[in-house]
C-alpha positions as CSV (number, residue, x, y, z in Angstrom):
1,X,161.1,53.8,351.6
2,X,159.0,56.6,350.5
3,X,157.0,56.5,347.0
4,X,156.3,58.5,344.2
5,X,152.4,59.0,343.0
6,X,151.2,60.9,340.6
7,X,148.0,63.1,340.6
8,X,146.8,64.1,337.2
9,X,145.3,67.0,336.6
10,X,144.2,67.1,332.8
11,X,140.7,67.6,333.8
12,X,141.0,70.4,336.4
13,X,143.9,72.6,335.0
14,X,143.8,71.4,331.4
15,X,140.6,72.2,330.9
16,X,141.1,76.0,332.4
17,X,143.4,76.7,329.3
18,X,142.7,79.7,327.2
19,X,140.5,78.1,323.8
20,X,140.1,74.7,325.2
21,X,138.0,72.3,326.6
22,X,136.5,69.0,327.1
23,X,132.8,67.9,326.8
24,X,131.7,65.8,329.9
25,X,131.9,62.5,328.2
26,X,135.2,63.8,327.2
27,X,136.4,64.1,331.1
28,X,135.0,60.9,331.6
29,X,136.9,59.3,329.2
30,X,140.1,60.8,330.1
31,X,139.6,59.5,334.0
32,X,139.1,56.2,332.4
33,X,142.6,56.0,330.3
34,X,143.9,57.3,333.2
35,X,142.5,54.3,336.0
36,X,143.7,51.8,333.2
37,X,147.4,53.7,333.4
38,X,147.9,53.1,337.3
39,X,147.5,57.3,338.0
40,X,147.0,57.5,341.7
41,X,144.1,60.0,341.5
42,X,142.4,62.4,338.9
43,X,141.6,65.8,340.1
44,X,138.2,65.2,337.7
45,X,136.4,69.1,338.4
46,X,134.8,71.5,340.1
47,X,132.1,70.6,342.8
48,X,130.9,74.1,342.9
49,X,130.2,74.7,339.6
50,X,126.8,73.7,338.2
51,X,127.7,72.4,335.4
52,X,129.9,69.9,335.9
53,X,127.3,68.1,338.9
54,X,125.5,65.7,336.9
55,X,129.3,65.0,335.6
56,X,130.9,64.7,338.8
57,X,128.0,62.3,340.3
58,X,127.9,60.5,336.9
59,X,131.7,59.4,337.6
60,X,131.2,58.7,341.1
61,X,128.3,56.9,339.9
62,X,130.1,54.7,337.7
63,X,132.5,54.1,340.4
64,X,130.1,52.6,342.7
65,X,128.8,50.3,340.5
66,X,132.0,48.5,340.4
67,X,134.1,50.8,337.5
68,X,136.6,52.7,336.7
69,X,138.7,51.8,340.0
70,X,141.2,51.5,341.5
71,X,142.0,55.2,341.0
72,X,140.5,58.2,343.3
73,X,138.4,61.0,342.0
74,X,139.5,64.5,343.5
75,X,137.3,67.7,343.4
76,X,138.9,70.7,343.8
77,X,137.9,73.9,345.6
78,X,139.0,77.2,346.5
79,X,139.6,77.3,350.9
80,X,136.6,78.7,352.3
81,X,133.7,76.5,354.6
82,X,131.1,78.7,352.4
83,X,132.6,76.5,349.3
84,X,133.3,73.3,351.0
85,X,129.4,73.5,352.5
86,X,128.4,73.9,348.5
87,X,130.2,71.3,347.2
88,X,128.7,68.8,349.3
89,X,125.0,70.3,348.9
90,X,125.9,69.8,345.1
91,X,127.7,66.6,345.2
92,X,127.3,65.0,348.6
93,X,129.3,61.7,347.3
94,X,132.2,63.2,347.4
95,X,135.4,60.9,348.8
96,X,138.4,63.1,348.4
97,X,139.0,67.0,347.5
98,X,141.8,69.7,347.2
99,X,141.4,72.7,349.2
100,X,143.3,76.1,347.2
101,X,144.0,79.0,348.8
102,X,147.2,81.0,347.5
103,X,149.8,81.9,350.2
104,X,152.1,84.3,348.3
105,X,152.6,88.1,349.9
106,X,152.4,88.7,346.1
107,X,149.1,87.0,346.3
108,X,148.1,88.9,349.4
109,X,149.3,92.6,348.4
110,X,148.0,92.4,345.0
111,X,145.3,89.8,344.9
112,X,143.2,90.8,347.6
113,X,144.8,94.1,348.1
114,X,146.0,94.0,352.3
115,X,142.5,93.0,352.9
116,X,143.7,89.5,354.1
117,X,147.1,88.7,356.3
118,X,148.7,85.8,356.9
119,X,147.1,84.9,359.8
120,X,143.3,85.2,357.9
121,X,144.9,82.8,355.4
122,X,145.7,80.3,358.1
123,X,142.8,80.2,359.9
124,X,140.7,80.3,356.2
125,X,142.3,77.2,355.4
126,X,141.6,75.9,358.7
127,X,137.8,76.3,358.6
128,X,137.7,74.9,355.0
129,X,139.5,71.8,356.4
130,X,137.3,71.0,359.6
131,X,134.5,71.6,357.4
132,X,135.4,68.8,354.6
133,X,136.3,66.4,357.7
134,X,132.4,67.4,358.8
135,X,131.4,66.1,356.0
136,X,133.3,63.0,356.2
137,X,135.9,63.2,353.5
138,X,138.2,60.3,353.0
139,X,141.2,62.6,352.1
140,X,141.9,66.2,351.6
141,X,144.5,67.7,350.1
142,X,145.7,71.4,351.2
143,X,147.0,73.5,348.1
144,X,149.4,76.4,348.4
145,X,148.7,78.6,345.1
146,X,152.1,80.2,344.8
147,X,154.2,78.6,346.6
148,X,157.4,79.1,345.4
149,X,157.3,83.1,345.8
150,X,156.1,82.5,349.5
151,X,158.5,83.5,352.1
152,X,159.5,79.5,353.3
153,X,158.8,80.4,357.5
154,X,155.0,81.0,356.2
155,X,154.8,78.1,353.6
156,X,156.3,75.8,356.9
157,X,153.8,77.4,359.4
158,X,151.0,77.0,356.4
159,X,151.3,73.5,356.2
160,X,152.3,72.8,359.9
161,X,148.4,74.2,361.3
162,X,147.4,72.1,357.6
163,X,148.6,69.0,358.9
164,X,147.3,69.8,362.8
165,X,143.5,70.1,361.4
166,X,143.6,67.0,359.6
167,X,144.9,67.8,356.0
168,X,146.5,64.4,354.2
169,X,148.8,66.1,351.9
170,X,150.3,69.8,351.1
171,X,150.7,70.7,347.4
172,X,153.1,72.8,346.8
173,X,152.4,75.1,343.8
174,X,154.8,76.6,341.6
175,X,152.1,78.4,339.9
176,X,153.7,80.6,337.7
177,X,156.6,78.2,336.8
178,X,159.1,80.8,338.8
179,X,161.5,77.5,340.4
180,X,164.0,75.8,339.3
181,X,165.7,72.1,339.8
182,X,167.8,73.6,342.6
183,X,165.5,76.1,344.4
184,X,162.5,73.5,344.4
185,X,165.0,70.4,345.5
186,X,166.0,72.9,348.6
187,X,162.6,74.0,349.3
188,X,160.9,70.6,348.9
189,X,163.2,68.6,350.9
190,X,163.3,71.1,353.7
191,X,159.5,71.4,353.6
192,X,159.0,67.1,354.1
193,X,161.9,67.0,356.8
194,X,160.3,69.6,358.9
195,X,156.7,69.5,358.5
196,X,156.6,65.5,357.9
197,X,153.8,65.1,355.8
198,X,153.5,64.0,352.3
199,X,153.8,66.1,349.8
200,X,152.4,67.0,346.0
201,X,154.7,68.6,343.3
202,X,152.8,71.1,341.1
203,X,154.5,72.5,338.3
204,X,153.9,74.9,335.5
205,X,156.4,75.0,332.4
206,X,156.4,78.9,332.6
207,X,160.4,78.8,332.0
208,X,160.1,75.3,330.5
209,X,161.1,73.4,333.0
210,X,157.8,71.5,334.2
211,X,159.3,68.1,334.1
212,X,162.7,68.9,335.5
213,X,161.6,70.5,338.4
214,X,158.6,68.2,339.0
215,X,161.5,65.2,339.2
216,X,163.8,67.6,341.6
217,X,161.0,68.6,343.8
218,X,160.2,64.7,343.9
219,X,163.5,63.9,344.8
220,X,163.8,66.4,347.6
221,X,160.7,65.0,349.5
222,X,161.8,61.6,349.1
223,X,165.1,62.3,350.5
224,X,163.6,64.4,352.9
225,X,162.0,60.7,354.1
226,X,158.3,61.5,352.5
227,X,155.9,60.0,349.8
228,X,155.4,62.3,347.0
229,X,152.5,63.1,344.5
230,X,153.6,64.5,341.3
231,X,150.5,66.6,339.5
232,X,150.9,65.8,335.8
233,X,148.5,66.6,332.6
234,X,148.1,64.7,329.7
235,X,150.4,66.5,326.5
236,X,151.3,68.7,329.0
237,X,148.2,70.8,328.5
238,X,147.4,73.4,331.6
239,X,147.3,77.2,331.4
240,X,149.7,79.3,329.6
241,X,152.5,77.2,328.6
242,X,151.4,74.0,330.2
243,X,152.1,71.5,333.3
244,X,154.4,68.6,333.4
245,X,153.7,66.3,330.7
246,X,152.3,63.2,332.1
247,X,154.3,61.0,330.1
248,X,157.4,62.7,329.9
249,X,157.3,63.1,333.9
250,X,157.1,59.2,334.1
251,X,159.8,58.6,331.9
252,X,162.1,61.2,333.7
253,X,161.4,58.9,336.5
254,X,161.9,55.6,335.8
255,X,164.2,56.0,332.7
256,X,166.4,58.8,333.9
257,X,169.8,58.3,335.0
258,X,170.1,56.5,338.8
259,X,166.4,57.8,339.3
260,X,164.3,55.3,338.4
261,X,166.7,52.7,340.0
262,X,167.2,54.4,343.8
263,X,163.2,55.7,344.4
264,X,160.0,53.8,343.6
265,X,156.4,54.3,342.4
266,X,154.0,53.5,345.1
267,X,151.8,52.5,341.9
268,X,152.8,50.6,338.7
269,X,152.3,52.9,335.7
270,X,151.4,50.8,332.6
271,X,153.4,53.4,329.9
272,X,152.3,51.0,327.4
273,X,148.4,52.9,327.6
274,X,151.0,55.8,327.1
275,X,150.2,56.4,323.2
276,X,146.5,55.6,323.3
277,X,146.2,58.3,326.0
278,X,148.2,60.6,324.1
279,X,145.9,60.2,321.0
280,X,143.0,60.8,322.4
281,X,143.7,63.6,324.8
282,X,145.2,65.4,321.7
283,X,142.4,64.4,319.7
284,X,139.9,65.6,322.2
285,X,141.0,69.0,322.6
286,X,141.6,69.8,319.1
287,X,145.5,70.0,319.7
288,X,148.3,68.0,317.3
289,X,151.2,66.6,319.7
290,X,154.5,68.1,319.1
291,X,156.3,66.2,316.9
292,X,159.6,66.6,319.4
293,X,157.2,65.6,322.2
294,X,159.2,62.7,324.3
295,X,157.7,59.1,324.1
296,X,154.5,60.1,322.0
297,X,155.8,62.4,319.0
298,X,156.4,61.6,315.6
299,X,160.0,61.9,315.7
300,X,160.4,60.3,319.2
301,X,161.4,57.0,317.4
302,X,162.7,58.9,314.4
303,X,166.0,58.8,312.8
304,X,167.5,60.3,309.5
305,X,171.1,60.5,310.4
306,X,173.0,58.0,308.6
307,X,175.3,57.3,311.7
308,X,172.0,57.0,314.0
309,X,170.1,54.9,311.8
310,X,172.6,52.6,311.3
311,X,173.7,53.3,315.4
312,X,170.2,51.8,316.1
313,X,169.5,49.2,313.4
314,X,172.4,47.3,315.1
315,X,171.0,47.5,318.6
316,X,168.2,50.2,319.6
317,X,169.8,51.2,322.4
318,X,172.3,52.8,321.0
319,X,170.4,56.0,320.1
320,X,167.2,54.9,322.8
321,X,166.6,54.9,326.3
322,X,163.6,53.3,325.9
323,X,161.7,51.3,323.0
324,X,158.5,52.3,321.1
325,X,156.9,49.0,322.7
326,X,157.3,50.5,325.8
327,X,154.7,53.4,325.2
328,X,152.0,51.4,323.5
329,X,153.6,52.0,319.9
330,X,154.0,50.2,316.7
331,X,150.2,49.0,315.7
332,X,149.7,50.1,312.1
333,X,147.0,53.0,311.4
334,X,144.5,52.3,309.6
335,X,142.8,55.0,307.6
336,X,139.7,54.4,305.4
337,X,140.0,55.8,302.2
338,X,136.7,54.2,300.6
339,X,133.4,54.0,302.2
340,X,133.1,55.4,305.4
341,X,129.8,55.3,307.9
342,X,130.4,58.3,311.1
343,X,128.3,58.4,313.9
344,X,127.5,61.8,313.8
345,X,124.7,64.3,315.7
346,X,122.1,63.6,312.8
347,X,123.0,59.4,311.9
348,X,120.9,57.1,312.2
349,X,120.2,53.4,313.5
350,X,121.1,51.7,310.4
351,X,124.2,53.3,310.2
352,X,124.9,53.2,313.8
353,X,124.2,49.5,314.1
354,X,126.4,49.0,310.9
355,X,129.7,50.6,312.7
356,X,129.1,49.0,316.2
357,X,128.8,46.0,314.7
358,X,132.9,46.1,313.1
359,X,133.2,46.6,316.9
360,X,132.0,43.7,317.9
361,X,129.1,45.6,319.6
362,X,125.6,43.8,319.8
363,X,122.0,45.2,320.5
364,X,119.1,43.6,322.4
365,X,116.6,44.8,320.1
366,X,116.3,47.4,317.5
367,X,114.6,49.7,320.5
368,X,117.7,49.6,321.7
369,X,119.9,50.7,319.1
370,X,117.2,53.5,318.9
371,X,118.2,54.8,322.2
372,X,122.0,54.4,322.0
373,X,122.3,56.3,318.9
374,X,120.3,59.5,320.5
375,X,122.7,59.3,323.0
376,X,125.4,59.4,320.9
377,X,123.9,62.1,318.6
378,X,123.8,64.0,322.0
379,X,127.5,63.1,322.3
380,X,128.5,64.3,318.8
381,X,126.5,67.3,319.6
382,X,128.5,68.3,322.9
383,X,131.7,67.2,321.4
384,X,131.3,68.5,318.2
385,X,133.5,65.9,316.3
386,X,133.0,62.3,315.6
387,X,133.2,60.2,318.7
388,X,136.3,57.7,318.5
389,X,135.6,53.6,319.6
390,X,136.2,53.8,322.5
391,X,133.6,57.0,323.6
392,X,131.1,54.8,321.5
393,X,131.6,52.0,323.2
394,X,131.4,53.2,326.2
395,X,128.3,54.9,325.1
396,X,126.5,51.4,324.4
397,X,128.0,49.9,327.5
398,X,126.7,52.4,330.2
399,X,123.9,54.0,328.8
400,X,122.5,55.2,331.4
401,X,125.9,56.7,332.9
402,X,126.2,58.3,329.7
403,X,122.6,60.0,329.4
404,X,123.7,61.6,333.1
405,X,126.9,63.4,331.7
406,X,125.1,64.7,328.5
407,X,122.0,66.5,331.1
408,X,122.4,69.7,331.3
409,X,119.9,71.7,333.5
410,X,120.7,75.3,333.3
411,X,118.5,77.7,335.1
């Protein structure tokens, strides 16, 4: 039986929203909550871009030592041999990549103005693919940027010479959110039944329906006798209004009705790291969770209705399909309203060693405390907010890890 995967892409498209961002120890923490959730794969950045190499090799990095695994690290990177040749000057460990390229006669006519047809698409893609294979990539991933307003007989001839040269998977792209349930189910199905390759779901919640779509589309490869990757970000953060919640696109499918129960995951996801992820995400990039927000909002497990409250008092599930124990929930929150020590970008060791030491967190010698806490200085200095336990923990675990995401060499 085909499975369902899911791709997350919090770190590649969530961190191209308008006013937002993440700090590199920031990405590397949200690849980590991801490993520890059972995501497939984490499309983690952009090999071309300068910036993000001692990030991208710092992760790797990490990886080889023995870390942060079972989950893949995917760069992603626009179809050409000119930027597949770059990437692997910049970051020659990389194991898996997404090749973009958008496919659309929309694209065509009023991207690149006529200058490109069809057939310079194709054969673009095609050099980009034989040149990661070169190279010795493990697996690449062929991406159709607006796929759903391609004419299907291009999308199907697309991915056919995709899958000819090599390519692992084809990610279809609704990039501007334009499908819905029915027209993606069609498309998706007929797409896996013809071409007979795996393929990704990539949805955008233009018209608000990420999620729903992201479960039809899944559905119509697995019926059409494939394994599908479903692209997810974390809160649902991605450009304009967002990509399918990662959360609420694993809850969909394995709480939604006959779903979860006729098609399997091809990886367990541990929805109880559900929450934690949440919190940080949100906390990282400066955005509050919607209160309405399924599984992680304040009102998810919220009644005030008298015949509710005292619907689910006698048994949950009358007013639940799921409990709060089943995303992580129900620790208390504890909130210091006394005496508080921060690690911030001008602390110092005596205040540093005092809070890792409530964590449980030990130093050889007061040398090295001194050089943790300039790292996290450095940290706090990037991030601009207090680091939470877990990004200072990691901090005094993998120092050296750490110092490489924090280098920045600009010329």
């Amino acid at each position: 039986m085909p499975k369902i995967y899911f791709i997350d892409v919090t770190n590649r498209d969530g961190v191209q929203t308008a006013r937002l961002g993440l700090s590199k120890l920031q990405k590397t923490m949200v690849n980590r909550y991801l490993n520890k959730m059972g995501v497939f794969q984490s499309e983690f950045g952009f090999p071309t871009t300068k910036h993000e190499t001692n990030y991208l090799q710092a992760n790797l990095d990490h990886q080889d030592n023995g870390h942060m695994r079972p989950i893949r690290l995917s760069g992603w990177l626009r179809a050409t041999a000119d930027d597949v040749h770059l990437a692997y000057k910049m970051v020659p460990k990389l194991k898996h990549i997404a090749l973009s390229i958008s496919t659309s006669d929309q694209m065509i006519q009023g991207k690149w103005a006529g200058k490109v047809t069809e057939d310079d698409v194709i054969s673009g893609m095609i050099q980009a693919l034989e040149a990661a294979r070169s190279y010795g990539a493990e697996s690449v991933g062929v991406n159709a940027e607006d796929a759903s307003r391609t004419n299907l007989d291009f999308l199907i001839r697309f991915a056919r010479a995709a899958k000819e040269h090599g390519a692992d998977r084809i990610r279809y792209c609704d990039t501007l959110g334009y499908d819905n349930p029915f027209t993606i189910y069609d498309t998706m199905k007929t797409l896996a039944e013809t071409v007979q390759l795996p393929l990704e779901v990539h949805c955008h919640g233009d018209l608000g329906m990420a999620v729903g779509n992201s479960l039809a589309g899944a559905k119509g490869v697995l019926d059409g006798g494939q394994d599908v990757y479903i692209n997810t970000t974390i809160n649902g953060i991605g450009e304009r209004a967002g990509n399918a919640d990662l959360v609420a696109t694993v809850l969909a499918v394995t709480k939604s009705k006959g779903f979860g129960s006729k098609y399997e995951l091809g990886r367990p996801i541990d929805l109880k790291r559900a929450w934690r992820t949440a919190q940080y995400a949100s906390y990282a990039f400066g955005v509050p969770i919607p209160i309405n927000q399924p599984g992680v909002g304040t009102n998810a497990f919220a009644h005030a209705s008298g015949i509710h409250a005292d619907g689910v008092l006698k048994d949950p599930e009358n007013y639940e399909l799921y409990s709060y124990e089943d995303l992580g929930r129900g620790e208390p929150e504890m909130v210091e309203t006394g005496r508080e020590i921060c690690s911030g970008e001008y602390g110092g060791v005596s205040g540093f060693r005092h809070l890792m030491g409530r964590m449980a967190v030990a130093f050889d010698d007061a040398e090295d405390a001194r050089r943790k806490v300039e790292l996290v200085r450095y940290a706090n200095v990037l991030a601009q907010k207090p680091l939470v336990a877990d990004e200072l923990k990691f901090i005094c675990r993998y120092p050296d890890i750490s110092r490489k995401l924090m280098t920045l060499i600009p010329e």
